[in-house]
N, C-alpha and C positions, 0 to 999 in steps of 0.2 A: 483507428482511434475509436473508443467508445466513449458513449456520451452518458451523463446519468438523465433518464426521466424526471425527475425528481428537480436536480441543480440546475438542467436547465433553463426553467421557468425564471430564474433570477438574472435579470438584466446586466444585474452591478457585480458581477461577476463570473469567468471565465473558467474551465477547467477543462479537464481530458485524461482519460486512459488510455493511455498510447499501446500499441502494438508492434509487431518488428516492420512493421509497413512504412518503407515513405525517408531511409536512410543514408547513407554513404558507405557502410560497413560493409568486409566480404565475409568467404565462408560461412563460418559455424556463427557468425554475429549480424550475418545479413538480413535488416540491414539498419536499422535504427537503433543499433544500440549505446545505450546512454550511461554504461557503469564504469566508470571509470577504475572501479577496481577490477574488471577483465581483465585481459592481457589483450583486448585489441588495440586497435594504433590509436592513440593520444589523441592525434589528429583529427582525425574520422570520429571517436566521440563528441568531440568539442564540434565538430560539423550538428552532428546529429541532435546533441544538446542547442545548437540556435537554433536548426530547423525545426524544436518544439516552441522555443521560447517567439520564435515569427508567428507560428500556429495560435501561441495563446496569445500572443501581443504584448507581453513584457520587454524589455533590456535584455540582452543577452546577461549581462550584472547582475542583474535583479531577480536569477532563479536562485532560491538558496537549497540547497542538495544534504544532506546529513554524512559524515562516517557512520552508517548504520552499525550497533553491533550487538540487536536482539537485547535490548536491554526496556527499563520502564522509565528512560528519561527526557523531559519534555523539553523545548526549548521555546521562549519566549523572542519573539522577532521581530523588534521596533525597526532595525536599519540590518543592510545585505553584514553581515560578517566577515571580514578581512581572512580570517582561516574557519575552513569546515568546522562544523559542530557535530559535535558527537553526540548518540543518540537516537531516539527511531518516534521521535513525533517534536513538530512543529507548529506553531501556534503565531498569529498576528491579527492586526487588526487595519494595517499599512497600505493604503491604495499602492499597486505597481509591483507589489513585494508576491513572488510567486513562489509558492511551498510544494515543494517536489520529492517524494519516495521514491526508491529503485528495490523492484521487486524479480525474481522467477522462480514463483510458486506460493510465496507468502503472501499474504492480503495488504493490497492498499487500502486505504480508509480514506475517505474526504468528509469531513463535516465541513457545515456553514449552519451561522448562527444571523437570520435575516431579522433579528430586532433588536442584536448588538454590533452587526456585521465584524462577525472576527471567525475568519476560519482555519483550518490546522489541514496540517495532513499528516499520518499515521504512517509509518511501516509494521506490519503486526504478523512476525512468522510465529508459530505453536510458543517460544519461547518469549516472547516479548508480551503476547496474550494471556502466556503462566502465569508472568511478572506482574499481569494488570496496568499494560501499558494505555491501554483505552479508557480504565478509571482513573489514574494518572492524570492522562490526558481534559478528559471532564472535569477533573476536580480544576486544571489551570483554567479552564474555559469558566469553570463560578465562580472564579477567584476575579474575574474579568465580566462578572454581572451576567453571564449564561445562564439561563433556564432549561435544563434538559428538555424539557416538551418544547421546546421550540427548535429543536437543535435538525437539525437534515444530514443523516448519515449514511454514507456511500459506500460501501462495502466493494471492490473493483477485484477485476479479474484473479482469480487463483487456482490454487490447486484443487478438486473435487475430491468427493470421499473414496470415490469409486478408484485414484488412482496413486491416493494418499496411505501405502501400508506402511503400518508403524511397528514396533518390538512390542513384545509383553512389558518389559520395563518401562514405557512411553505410557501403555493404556494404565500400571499401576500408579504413577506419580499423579495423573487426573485422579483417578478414583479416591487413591487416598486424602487426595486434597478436598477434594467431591465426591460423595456417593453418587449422586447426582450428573456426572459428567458421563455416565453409562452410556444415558443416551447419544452421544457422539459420535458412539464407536459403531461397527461393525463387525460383525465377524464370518469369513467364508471361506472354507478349507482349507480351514486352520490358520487361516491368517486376520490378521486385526485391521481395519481401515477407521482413520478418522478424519472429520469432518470441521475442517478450521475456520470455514466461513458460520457455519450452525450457531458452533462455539464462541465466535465472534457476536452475531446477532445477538446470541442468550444473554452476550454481557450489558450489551449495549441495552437492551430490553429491561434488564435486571438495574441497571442504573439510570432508569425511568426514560431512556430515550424511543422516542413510538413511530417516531418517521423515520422509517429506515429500507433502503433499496440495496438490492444484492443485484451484481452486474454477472449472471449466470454464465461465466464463458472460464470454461477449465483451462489452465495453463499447458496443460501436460496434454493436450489433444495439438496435432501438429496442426490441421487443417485452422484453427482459431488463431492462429500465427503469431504466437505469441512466446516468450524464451522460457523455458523453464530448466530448471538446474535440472530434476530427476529425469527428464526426457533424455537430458545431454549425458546425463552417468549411464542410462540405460544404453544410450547408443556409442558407448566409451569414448565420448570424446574430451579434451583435457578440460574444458572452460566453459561460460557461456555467455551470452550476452545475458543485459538487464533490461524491462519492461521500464516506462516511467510512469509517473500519476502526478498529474498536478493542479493546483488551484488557486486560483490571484481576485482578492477584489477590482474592480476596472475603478 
């Protein structure tokens, strides 16, 4: 599990980037994996998913999880939700109520707002960052008396540029959207790579947020232990587990 420098320092609240370290999972999902949309056993995620929820000290109830589906819709969360909510960012203000993303490859996000105490957590793959899932996101946090310059954002484990190659067709829909988006890219024979945590930060920065830490640990390197899809397509195998990311005021 990785920790943010930053969230730490806050007493009245808990969180974590979890790793495949510390699970019940076998194989290709060994061993912490938390997605329940894999195809590993039922069972063994729902192990996995307490064994976070002991780690941060919530109710095993009390972690709320999204139907992620790269999209820019936010979800407000006064009490746990009877059926999953769809969507790829979550927002509260609820002592006990712990907000969790499932990533491999795409960026977790954790803000915390420490002089309105309400914090969210993000799923933010290339597509839901398109969509401006992070200004979204901001805009329900003002809407709930947030001041960007106060806000503490956590950008957690993902994929690096260096192992991120995209199409032509990928690097035109930024540019056209942005001239500006140029700088993301890379380019190295003949191939495109791009940079979705950069791209993340730019946003965050652009809609005045100044505190902001990037958890430098690539997904797609095995040795950082962590699941990533493109790893698992490279190495043909059918599926993969999920990373988790979460944060609960105490």
């Amino acid at each position: 599990m990785f920790k943010s420098k930053k969230l730490i320092r806050f007493k009245n609240i808990r969180h974590g980037f979890f790793n495949r370290q510390g699970g019940v999972s076998k194989g290709i999902y060994k061993s912490l994996n938390c997605g329940s949309g894999s195809k590993d056993k039922i069972k063994d995620i729902k192990k996995n998913v307490e064994k976070v929820c002991k780690k941060i000290g919530c109710n095993k109830n009390n972690l709320v999880l999204l139907n992620q589906i790269h999209s820019n819709i936010v979800h407000k969360v006064s009490k746990t939700p009877k059926k999953k909510l769809k969507g790829d960012s979550l927002i509260t203000d609820k002592k006990g109520i712990a907000l969790g993303v499932l990533t491999a490859d795409c960026a977790p996000i954790l803000i915390y707002d420490p002089v309105n105490h309400l914090i969210s957590a993000i799923h933010a793959g290339w597509k839901g960052a398109y969509k401006k899932i992070i200004a979204t996101t901001l805009r329900k946090l003002a809407s709930r008396g947030s001041n960007f310059r106060d806000l503490v954002a956590v950008i957690g484990p993902c994929i690096d540029k260096r192992n991120y190659e995209v199409g032509r067709d990928f690097f035109n829909k930024f540019i056209k959207k942005e001239k500006s988006n140029k700088k993301f890219f890379d380019y190295k024979n003949d191939k495109i790579y791009f940079s979705l945590k950069n791209y993340i930060r730019e946003e965050l920065l652009k809609l005045g947020v100044k505190n902001i830490e990037i958890i430098n640990k690539d997904t797609y390197i095995l040795s950082n232990n962590l699941f990533s899809s493109r790893r698992s397509i490279k190495n043909k195998f059918n599926d993969y587990g999920r990373n988790i990311s979460v944060i609960m005021i105490r």
